[in-house]
N, C-alpha and C positions, 0 to 999 in steps of 0.2 A: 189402697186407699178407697174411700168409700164414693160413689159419681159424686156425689153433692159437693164434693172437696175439686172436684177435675171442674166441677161448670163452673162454682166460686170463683177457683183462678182463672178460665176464660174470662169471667167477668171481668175480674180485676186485672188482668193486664192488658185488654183493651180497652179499658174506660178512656182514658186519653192519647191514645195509640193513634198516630198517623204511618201509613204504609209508605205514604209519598218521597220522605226523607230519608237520608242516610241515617242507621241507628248508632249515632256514636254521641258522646257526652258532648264533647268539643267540636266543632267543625274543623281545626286544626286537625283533627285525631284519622289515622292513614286505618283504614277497614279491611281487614286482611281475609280475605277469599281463597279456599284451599280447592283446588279441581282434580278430579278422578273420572276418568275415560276406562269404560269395561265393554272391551269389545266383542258384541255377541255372536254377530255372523256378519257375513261378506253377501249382499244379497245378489249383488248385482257389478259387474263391468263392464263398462260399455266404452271399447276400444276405439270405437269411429266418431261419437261424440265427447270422449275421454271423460265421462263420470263414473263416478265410484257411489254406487249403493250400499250403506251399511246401516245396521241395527247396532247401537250403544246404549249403555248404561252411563247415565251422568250423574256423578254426585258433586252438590256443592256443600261447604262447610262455611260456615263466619258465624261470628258472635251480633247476638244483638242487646245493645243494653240495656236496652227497653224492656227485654223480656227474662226477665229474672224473678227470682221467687224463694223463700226460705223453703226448706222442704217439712222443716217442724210447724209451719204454719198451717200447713195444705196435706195434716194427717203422712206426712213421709212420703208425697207423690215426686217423682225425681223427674218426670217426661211425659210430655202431653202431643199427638199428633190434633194435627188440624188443619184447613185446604191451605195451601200455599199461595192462594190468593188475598188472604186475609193481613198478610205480613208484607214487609219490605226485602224484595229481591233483585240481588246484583243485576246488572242487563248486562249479561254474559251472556255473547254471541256468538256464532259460527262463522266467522269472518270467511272463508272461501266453499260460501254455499254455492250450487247450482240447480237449486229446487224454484221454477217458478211459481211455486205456492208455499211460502216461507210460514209454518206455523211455528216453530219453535220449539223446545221442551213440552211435555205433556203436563197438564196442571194437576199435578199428583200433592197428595199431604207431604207438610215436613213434621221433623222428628223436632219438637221445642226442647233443651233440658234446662234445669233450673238452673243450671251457673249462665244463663244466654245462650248455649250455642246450639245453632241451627242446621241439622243434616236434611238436604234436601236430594233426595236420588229420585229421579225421573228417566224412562224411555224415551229415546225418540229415532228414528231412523232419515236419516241424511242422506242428501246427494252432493258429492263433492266432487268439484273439480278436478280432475287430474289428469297432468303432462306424463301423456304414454308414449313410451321410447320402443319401436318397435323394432331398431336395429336388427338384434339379433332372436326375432321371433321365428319358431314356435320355444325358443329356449332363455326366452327374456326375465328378467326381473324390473318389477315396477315401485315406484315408491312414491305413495299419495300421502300429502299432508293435510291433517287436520289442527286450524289452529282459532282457539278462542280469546277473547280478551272482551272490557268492558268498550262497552261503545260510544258512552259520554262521559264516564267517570277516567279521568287520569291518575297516573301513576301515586299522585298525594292523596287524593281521596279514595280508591280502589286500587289493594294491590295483591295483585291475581299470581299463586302459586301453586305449581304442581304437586302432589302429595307423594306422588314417587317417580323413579325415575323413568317410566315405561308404564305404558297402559294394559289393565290386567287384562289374561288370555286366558285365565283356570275355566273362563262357561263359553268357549268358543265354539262353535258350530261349524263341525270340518266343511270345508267346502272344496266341491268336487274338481273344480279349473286351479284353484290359487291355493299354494300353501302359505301359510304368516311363518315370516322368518321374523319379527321380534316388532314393535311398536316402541323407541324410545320417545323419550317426553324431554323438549327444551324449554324451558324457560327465554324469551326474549325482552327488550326494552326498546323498542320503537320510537323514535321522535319522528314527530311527520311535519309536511310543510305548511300544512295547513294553524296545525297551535305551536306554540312556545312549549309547554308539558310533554314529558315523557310518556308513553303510554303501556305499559305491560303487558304479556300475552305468554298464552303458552302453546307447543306445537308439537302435535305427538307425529311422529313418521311411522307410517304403515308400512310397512316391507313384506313386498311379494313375489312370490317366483312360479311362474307357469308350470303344471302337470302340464309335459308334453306328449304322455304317450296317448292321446288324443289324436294329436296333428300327426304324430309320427307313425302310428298306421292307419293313418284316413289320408294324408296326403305325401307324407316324407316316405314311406315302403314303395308306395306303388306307383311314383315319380321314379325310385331310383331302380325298380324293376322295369320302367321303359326305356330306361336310358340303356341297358343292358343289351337289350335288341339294336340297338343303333348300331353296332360294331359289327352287330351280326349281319346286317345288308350288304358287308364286303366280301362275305362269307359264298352269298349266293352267285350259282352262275351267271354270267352275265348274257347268259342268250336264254336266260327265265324269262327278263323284262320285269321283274318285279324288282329291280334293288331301289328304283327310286320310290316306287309306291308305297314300298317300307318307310322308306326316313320321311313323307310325308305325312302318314299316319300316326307315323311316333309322336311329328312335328306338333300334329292336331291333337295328339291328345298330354301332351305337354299343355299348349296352350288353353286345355279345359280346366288342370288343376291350375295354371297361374290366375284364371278368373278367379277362382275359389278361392285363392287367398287373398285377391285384390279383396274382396266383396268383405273379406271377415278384419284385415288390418284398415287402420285411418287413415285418408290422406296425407304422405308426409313425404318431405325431402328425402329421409336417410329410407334405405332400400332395405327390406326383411333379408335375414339369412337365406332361408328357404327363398324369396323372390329370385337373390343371387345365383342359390343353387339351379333353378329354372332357368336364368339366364343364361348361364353358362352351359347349361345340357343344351339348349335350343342352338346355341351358336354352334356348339361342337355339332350337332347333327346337323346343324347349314351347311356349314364345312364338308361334311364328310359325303353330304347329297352332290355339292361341288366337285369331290374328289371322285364319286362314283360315277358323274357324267363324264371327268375328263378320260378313266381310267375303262368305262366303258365303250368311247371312241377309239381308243389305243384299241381294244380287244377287236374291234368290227375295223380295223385294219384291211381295206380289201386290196385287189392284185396289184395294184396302181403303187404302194406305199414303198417309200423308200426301204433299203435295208436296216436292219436295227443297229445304231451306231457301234462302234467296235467296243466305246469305253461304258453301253449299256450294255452288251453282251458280260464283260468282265463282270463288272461292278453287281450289274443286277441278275443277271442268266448265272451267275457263280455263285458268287458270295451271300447276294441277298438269298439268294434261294436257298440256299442251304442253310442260313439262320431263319428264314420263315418256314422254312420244313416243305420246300416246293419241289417235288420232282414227277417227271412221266415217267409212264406205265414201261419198265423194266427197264430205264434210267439208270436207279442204285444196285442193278443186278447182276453178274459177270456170267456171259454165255462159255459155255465149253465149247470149245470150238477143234473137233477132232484133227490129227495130224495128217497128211496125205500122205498116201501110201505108193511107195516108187511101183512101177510097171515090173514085172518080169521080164528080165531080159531076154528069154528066150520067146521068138518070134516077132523081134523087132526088126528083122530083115524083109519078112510075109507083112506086115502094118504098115511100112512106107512103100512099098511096092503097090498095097492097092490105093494110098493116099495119092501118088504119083496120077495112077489112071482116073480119080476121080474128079483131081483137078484138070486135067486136059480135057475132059471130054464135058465140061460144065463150066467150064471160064467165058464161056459166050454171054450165058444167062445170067451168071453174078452181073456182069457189066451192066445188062442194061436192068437189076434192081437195085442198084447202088443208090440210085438217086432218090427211089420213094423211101430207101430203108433212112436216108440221112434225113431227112425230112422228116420221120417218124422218127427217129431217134432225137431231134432236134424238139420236135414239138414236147415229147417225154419228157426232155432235159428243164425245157420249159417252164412244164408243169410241176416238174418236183421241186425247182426254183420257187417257183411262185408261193407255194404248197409249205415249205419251208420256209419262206418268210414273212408269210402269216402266221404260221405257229410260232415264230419266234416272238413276232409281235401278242399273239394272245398266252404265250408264257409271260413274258414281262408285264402283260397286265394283272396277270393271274398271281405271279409273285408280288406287285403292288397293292392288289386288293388281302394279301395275307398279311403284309406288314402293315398298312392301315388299321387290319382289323386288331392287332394288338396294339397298336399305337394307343386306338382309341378305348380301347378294353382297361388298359392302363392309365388312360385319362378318367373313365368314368369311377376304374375302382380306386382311384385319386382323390376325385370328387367326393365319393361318396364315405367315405374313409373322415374327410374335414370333416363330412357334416356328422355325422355320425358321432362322433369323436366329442362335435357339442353335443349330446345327448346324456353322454358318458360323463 
């Protein structure tokens, strides 16, 4: 069609055109509003103050009867665009905004066609509200809603419908933390306490699920590779002096990655996955710094200490040891131990004849060394007493600190196994 035909009918359908009002014949007459949500990107989430940043596409649809037109009149013109400030538009709002500077849809042209109806698509970018469940973070799923409805028109004068059942994803912009696992679209009907009237809205749910492999080798690897070392500190001699300085160090740098996810999840009652995971590695290394003191006292054992009970001899010097894989230096060994060989008999008559002489003529001097040699012999007995039960005592420790160290080996490749498992 020729311009002269497109200004014509600007003219003519706003000669008595009010924007102010509802465009319907009747004021009885229910104005049906059709809504479409096209989500572009995910810009932003912000976990500690739980808003969602996003870029969407809005389209709204209604008829207006104000603006209609023969198309044989106006040279075969079917569709006229012009600012959308010029006409009457729904006050369709973002009901759970979190933007303190609230502008709205961008004042974009709509699409006029000649039977009335009006396609209005506009940009705009939101911030919304949302209850983030950090339970089981870094492997959570979140679900933010977005929901709109009129803000003074009720359900008999504006009634506000979804166009389909789920907001479209075909121009989405991957984004690199969140995947969208789907956006359905509900229809609701509201009565509030405030009016008598129904009020209509529609509510799309965002559904999102964390890329973790993010957290999982920045803070979930290198957590569960210090826990690894923890078992290892039963490992060490205990006359290093290093087994506690180990589970210390572990301790502290546990405690560096739990700041690091305090700082990145919101404050909340329910405790992260990972926080858990932390928790429980720390304790079990408290634990085991407990177990290394008591089991390092057992080992430094000095002369004074009682004997090693009969039923820890059994129990632990046997049994335990032998499933912890503990033994001394040629312990599991069998010595050959050659036969003795009888004397020849002949000239055993000549051998006790000069044993006879040696003993008479030196029975004086045995006598009076009898008494230093029982005294040396007594102090000998002594020491191999003593000698003997401190090694028993630092075998029992030394078998304690083997079965520890799987106990806890087995605890952490436990631990780490759940977590893991969520990732999986």
């Amino acid at each position: 069609a020729h311009g002269k035909y497109a200004q014509k009918l600007l003219n003519d359908l706003f000669t008595n055109y009010t924007r102010d009002l509802r465009p319907v014949e009747e004021t009885e007459n229910i104005l049906n509003v059709i809504l479409q949500i096209t989500l572009s990107q995910i810009i932003d989430m912000d976990e500690r103050n739980q808003i969602l940043t996003a870029y969407l596409w809005i389209r709204q649809v209604w008829v207006d009867s104000y603006l209609t037109w023969s198309k044989d009149d106006y040279d075969g013109l079917d569709a006229i665009r012009i600012p959308s400030r010029y006409i009457w538009r729904p006050d369709i709002v973002f009901y759970n905004n979190a933007d303190s500077h609230f502008i709205g849809s961008m004042d974009t042209n709509v699409v006029i066609r000649h039977d009335g109806q009006i396609i209005w698509d506009s940009p705009v970018i939101i911030k919304s509200s949302c209850k983030v469940d950090v339970s089981f973070f870094p492997f959570d799923d979140q679900q933010c809603r977005f929901t709109y409805g009129s803000w003074t028109y009720n359900g008999n004068q504006v009634d506000l419908q979804n166009a389909m059942d789920h907001a479209d994803l075909a121009d989405l912009v991957e984004n690199v933390e969140w995947e969208v696992l789907g956006m359905p679209a509900k229809r609701n009907i509201i009565l509030y306490g405030c009016c008598a009237e129904s009020y209509p809205d529609v509510t799309y749910t965002l559904q999102l699920k964390r890329k973790a492999s993010f957290y999982v080798f920045n803070l979930l690897i290198p957590c569960v590779m210090i826990s690894f070392l923890a078992p290892l500190g039963f490992y060490l001699p205990a006359d290093s002096g290093e087994k506690v300085s180990l589970g210390v160090t572990v301790m502290l740098a546990l405690t560096v990655f739990q700041l690091l996810v305090a700082e990145t999840v919101p404050p909340s009652e329910n405790v992260t996955l990972i926080g858990k995971y932390y928790i429980a590695t720390m304790t079990m290394i408290t634990a085991s710094m407990a177990l290394t003191i008591f089991i390092t006292n057992i080992h430094h054992c000095g002369p004074d200490a009682k004997p090693v009970p009969k039923w820890a001899k059994i129990f632990i010097l046997q049994y335990m040891a032998r499933v912890c894989f503990v033994y001394e230096v040629g312990e599991n060994c069998i010595f050959f131990q050659p036969e003795k060989q009888d004397p020849q008999n002949g000239g055993v008559g000549e051998s006790t004849g000069r044993e006879e002489v040696c003993k008479t003529q030196f029975t004086c001097q045995h006598q009076q060394l009898l008494p230093n040699i029982e005294y040396i012999a007594n102090c000998y007995r002594n020491t191999r007493a003593t000698a003997k039960r401190t090694g028993e005592w630092k075998k029992v420790a030394k078998v304690l600190d083997r079965f520890f160290m799987w106990i806890f080996f087995i605890m952490v490749f436990s631990m780490s196994l759940l977590i893991m498992g969520k990732a999986i």
